[in-house]
DSSP file (Angstrom, degrees, kcal/mol; ACC not computed):
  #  RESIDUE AA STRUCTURE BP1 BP2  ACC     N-H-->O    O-->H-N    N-H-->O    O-->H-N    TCO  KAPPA ALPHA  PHI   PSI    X-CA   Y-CA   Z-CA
    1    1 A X              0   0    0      0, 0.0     2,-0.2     0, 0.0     3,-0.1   0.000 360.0 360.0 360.0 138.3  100.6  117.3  147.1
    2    2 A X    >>  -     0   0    0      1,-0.1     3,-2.3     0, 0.0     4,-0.7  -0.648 360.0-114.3 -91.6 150.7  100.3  119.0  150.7
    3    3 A X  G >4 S+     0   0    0      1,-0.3     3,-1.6    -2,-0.2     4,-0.3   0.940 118.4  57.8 -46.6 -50.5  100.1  122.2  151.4
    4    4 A X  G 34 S+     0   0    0      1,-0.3    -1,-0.3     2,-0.1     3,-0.0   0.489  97.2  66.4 -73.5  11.5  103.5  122.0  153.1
    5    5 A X  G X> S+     0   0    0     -3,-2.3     3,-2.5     2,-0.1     4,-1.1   0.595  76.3  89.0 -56.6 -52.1  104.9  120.7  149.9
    6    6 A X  H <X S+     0   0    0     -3,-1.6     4,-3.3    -4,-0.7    -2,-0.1   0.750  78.2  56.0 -19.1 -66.5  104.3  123.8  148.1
    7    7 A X  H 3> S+     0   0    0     -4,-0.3     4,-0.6     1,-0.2    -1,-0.3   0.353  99.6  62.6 -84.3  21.8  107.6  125.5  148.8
    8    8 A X  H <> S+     0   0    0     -3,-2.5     4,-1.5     3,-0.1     5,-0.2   0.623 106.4  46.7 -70.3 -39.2  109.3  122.7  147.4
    9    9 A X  H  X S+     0   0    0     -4,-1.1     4,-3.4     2,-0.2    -2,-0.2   0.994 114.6  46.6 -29.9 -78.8  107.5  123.6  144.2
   10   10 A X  H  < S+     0   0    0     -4,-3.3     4,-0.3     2,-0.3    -3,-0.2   0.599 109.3  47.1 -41.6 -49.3  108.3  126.7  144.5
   11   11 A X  H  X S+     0   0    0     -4,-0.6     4,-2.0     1,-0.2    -1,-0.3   0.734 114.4  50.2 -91.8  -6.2  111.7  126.6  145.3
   12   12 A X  H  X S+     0   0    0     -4,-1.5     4,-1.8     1,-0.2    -2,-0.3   0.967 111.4  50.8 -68.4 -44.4  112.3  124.0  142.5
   13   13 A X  H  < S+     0   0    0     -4,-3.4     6,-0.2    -5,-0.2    -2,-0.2   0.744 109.0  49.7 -62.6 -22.1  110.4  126.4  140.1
   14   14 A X  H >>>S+     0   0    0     -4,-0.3     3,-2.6    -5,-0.2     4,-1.8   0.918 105.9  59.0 -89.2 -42.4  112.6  129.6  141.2
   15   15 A X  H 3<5S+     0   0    0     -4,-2.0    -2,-0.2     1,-0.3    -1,-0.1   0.867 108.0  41.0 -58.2 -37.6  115.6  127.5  140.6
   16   16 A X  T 3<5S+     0   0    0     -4,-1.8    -1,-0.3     1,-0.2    -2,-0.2   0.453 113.5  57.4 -73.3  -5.1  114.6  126.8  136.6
   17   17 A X  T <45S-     0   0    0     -3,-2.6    -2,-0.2    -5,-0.2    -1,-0.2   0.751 117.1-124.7-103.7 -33.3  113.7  130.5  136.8
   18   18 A X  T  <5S+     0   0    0     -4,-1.8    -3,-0.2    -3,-0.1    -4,-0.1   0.267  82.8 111.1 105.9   6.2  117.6  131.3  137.9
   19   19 A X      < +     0   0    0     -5,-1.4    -4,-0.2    -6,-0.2     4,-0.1  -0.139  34.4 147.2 -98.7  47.5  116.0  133.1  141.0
   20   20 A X        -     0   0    0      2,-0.3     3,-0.1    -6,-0.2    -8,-0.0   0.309  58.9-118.7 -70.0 154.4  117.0  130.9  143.7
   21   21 A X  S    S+     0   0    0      1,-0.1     2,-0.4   -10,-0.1    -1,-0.1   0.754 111.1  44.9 -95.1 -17.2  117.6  132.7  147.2
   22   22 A X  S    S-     0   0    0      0, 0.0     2,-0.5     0, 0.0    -2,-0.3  -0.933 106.8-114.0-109.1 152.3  121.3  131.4  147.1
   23   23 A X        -     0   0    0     -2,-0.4     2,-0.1    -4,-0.1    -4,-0.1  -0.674  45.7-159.1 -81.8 132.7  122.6  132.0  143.5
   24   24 A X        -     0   0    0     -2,-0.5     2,-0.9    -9,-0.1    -4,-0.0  -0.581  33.2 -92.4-101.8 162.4  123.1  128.0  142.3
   25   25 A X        -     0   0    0     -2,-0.1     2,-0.9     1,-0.1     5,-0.2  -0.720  34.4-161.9 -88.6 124.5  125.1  126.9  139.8
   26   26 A X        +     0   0    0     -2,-0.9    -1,-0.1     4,-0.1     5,-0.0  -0.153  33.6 153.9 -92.9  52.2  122.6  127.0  137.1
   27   27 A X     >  -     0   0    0     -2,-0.9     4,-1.5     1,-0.1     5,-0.2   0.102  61.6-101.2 -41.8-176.9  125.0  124.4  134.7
   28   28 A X  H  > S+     0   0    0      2,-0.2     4,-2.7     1,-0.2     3,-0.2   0.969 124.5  56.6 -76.3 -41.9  122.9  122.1  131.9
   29   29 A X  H  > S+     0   0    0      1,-0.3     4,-1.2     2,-0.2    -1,-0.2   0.869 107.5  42.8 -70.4 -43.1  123.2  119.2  134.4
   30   30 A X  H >> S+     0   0    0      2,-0.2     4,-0.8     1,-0.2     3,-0.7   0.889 117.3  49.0 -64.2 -45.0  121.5  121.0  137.4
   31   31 A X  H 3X S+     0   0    0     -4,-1.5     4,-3.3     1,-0.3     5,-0.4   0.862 117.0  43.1 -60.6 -58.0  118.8  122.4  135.0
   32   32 A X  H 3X S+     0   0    0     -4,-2.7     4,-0.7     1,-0.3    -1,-0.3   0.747 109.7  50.8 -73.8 -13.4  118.4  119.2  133.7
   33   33 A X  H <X S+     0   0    0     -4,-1.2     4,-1.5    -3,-0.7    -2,-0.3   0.620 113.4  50.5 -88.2 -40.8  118.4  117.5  136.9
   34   34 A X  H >X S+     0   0    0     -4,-0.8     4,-1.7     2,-0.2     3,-0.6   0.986 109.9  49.0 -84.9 -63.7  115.6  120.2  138.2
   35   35 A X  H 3X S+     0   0    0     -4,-3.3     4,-2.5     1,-0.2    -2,-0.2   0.845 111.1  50.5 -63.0 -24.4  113.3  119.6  135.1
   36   36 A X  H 3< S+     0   0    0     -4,-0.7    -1,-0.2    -5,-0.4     5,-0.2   0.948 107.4  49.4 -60.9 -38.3  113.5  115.8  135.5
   37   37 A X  H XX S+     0   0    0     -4,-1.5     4,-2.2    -3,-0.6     3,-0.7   0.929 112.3  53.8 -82.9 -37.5  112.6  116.0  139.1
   38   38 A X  H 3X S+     0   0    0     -4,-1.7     4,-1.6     2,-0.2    -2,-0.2   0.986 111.4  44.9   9.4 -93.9  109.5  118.5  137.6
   39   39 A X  H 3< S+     0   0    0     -4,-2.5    -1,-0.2     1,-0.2     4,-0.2   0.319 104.5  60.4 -79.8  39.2  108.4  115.7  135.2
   40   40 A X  H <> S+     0   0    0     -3,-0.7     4,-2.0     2,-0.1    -2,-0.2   0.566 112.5  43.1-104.3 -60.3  108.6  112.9  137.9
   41   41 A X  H  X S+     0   0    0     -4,-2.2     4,-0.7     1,-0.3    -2,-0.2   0.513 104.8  58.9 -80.2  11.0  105.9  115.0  139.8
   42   42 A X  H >X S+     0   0    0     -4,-1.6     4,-0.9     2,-0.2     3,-0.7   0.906 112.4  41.6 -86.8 -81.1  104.1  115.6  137.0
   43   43 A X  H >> S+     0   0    0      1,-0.3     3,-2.5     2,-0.2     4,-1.2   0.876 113.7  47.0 -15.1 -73.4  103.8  111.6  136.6
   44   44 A X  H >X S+     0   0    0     -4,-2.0     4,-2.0     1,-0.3     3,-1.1   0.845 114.1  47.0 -73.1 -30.3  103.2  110.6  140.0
   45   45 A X  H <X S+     0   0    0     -3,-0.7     4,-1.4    -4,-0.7    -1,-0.3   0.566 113.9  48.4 -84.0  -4.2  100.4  113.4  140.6
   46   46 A X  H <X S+     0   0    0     -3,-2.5     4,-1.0    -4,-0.9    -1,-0.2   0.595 116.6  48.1-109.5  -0.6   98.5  112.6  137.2
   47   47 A X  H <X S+     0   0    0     -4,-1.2     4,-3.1    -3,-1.1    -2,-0.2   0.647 105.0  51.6 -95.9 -20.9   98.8  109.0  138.3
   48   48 A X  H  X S+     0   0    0     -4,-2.0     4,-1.6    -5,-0.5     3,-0.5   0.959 113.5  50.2 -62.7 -57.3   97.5  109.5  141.7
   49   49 A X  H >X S+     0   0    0     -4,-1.4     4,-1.8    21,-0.6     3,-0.8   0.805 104.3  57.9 -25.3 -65.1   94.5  111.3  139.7
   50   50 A X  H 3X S+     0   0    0     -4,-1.0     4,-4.2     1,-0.3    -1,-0.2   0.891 110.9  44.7 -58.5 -61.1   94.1  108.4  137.5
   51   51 A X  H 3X S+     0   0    0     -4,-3.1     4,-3.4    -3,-0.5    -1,-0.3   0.852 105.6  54.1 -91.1  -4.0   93.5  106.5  140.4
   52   52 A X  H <X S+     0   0    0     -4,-1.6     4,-3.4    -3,-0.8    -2,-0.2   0.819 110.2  46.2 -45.7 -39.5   91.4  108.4  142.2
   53   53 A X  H  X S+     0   0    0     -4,-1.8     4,-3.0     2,-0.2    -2,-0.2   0.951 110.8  57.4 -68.9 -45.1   88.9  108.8  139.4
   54   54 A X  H  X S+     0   0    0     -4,-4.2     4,-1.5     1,-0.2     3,-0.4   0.972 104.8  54.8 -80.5 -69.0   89.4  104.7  139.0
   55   55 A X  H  X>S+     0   0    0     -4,-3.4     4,-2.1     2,-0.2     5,-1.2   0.867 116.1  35.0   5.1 -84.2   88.2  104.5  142.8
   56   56 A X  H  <5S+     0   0    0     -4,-3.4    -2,-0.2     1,-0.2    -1,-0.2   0.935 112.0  58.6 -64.7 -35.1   85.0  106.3  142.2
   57   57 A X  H  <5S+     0   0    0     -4,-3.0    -2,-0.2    -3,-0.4    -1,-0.2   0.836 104.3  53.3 -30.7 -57.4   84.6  105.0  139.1
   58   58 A X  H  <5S-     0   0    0     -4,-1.5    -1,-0.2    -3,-0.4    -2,-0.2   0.818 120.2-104.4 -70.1 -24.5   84.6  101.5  140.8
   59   59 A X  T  <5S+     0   0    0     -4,-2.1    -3,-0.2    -5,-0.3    -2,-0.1   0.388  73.4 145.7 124.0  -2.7   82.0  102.4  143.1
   60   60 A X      < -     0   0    0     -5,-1.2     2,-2.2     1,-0.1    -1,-0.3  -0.253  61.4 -93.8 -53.3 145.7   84.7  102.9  146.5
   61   61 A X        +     0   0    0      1,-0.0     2,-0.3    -2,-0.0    -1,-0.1  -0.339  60.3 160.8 -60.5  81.8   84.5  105.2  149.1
   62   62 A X        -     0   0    0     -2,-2.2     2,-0.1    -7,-0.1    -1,-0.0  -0.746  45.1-109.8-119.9 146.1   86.6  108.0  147.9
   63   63 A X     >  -     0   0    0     -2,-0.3     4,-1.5     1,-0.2     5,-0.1  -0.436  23.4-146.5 -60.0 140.6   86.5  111.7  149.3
   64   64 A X  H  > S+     0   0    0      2,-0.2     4,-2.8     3,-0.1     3,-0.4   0.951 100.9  40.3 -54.0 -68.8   85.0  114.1  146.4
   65   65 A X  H >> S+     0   0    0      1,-0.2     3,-1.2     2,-0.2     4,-0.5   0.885 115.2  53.0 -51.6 -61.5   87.3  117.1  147.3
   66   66 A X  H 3> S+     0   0    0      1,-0.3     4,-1.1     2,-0.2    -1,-0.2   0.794 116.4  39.9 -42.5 -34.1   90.3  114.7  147.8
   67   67 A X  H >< S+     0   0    0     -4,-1.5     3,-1.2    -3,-0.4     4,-0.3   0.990 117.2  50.8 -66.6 -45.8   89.6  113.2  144.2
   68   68 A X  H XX S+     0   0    0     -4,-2.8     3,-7.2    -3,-1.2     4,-1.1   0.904 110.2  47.6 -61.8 -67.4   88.9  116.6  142.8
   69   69 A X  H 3< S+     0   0    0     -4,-0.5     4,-0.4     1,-0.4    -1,-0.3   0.428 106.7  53.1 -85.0  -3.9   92.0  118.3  144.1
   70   70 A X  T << S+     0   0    0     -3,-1.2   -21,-0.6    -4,-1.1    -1,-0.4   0.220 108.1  54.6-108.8   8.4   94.6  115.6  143.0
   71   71 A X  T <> S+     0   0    0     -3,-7.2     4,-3.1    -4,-0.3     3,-0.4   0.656 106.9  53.9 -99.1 -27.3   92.9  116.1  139.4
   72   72 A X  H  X S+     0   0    0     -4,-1.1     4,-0.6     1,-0.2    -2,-0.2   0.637 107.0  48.9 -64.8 -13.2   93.8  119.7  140.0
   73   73 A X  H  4 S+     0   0    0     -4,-0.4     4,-0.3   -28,-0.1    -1,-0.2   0.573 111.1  52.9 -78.3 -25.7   97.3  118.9  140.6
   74   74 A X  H  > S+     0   0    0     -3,-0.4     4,-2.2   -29,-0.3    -2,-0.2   0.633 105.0  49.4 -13.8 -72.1   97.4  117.0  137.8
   75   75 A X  H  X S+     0   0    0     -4,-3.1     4,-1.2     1,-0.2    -3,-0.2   0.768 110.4  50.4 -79.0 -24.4   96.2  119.3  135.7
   76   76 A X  H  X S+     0   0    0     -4,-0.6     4,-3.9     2,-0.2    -1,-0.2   0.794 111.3  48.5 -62.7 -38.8   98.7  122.1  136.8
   77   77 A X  H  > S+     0   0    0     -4,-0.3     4,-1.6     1,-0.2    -2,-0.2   0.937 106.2  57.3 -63.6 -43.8  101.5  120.0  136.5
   78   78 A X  H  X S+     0   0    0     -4,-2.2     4,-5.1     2,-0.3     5,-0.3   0.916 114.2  35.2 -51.3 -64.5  100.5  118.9  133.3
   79   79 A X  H  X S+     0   0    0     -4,-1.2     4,-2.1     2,-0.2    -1,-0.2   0.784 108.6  64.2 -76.9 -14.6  100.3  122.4  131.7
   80   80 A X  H  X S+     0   0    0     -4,-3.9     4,-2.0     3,-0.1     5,-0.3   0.993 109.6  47.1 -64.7 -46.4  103.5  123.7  134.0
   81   81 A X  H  X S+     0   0    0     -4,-1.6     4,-2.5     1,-0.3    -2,-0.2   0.832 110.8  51.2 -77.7 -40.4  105.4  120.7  131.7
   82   82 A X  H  < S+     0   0    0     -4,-5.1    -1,-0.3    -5,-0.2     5,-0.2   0.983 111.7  44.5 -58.0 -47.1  103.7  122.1  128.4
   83   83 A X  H >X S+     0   0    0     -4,-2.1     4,-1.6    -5,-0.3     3,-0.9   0.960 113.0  54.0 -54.7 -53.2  104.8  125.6  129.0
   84   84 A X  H 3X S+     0   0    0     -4,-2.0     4,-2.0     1,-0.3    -1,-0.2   0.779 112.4  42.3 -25.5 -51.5  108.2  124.3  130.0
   85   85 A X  H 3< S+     0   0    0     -4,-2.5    -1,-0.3    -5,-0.3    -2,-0.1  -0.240 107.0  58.6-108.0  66.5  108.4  122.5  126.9
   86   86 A X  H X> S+     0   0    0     -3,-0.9     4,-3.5    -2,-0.2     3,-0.6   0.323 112.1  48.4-139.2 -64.0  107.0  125.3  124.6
   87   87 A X  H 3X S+     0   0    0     -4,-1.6     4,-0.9     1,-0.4    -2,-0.2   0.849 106.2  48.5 -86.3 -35.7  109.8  127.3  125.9
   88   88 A X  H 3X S+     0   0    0     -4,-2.0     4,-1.4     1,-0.2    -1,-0.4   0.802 114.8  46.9 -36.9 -46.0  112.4  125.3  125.6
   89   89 A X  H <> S+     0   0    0     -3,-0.6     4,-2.1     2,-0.2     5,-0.4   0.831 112.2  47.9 -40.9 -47.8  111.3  124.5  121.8
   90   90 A X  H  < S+     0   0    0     -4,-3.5    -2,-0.2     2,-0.2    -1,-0.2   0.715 113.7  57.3 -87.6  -0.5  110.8  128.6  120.9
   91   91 A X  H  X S+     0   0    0     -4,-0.9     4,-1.9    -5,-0.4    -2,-0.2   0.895 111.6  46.2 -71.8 -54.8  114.9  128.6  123.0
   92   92 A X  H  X S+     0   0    0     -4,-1.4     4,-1.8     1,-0.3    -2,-0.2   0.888 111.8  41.3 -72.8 -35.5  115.8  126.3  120.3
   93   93 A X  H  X S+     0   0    0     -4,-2.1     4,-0.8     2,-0.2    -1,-0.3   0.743 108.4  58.5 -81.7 -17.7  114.6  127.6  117.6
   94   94 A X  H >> S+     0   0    0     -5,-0.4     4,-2.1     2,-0.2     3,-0.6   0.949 112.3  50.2 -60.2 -47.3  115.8  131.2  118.7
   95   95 A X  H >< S+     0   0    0     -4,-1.9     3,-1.3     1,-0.2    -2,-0.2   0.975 109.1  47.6 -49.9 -73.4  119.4  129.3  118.8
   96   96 A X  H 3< S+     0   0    0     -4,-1.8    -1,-0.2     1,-0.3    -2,-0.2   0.566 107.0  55.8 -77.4 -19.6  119.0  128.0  115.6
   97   97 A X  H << S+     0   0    0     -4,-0.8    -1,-0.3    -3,-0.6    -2,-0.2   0.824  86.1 101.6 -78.8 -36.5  117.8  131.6  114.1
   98   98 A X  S << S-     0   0    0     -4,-2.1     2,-0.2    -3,-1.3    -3,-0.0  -0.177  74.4-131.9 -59.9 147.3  121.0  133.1  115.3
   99   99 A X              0   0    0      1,-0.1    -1,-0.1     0, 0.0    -2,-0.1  -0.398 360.0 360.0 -88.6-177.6  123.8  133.6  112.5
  100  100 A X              0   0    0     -2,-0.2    -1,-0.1     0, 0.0    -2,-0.1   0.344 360.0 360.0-137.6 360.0  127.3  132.4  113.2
């Protein structure tokens, strides 16, 4: 990811947060529509990693930082998508706790 990527992140991340700078309509489909587009860039940055490593690994001329920082993108993404789905599991079970 480039820097100038970021507030794309960002503003995808505010949107799942419900703090958006225009108020969206936070329906299930937009939500769900925002965490998919989340774990697509969770994919493609832990495969760009993958193949960085497999680059140096083969013995190609590959930048150190460039490799390092697309395993650090990687590895963020990775654990925004655990937290994500931590809290969505302790949601459900909150749900599930409630009487009716």
């Amino acid at each position: 990811m480039m820097i100038n990527e970021i507030p794309q992140v960002a503003k995808n991340l505010s949107v799942m947060s419900g703090e958006g700078e225009k108020k969206q309509n936070n329906s299930p489909l937009t939500l769900a529509q925002t965490f998919e587009k989340v774990f697509e860039n969770t994919e493609q940055n832990l495969q760009i990693a993958d193949q960085a490593v497999l680059k140096s690994n083969m013995g190609e001329n590959v930048d150190l930082h460039e490799m390092m920082i697309a395993m650090e993108k990687a590895d963020i993404s990775l654990r925004l998508m655990v937290q994500l789905r931590n809290k969505a599991i302790d949601a459900y079970h909150e749900i599930m706790r409630m009487q009716v």
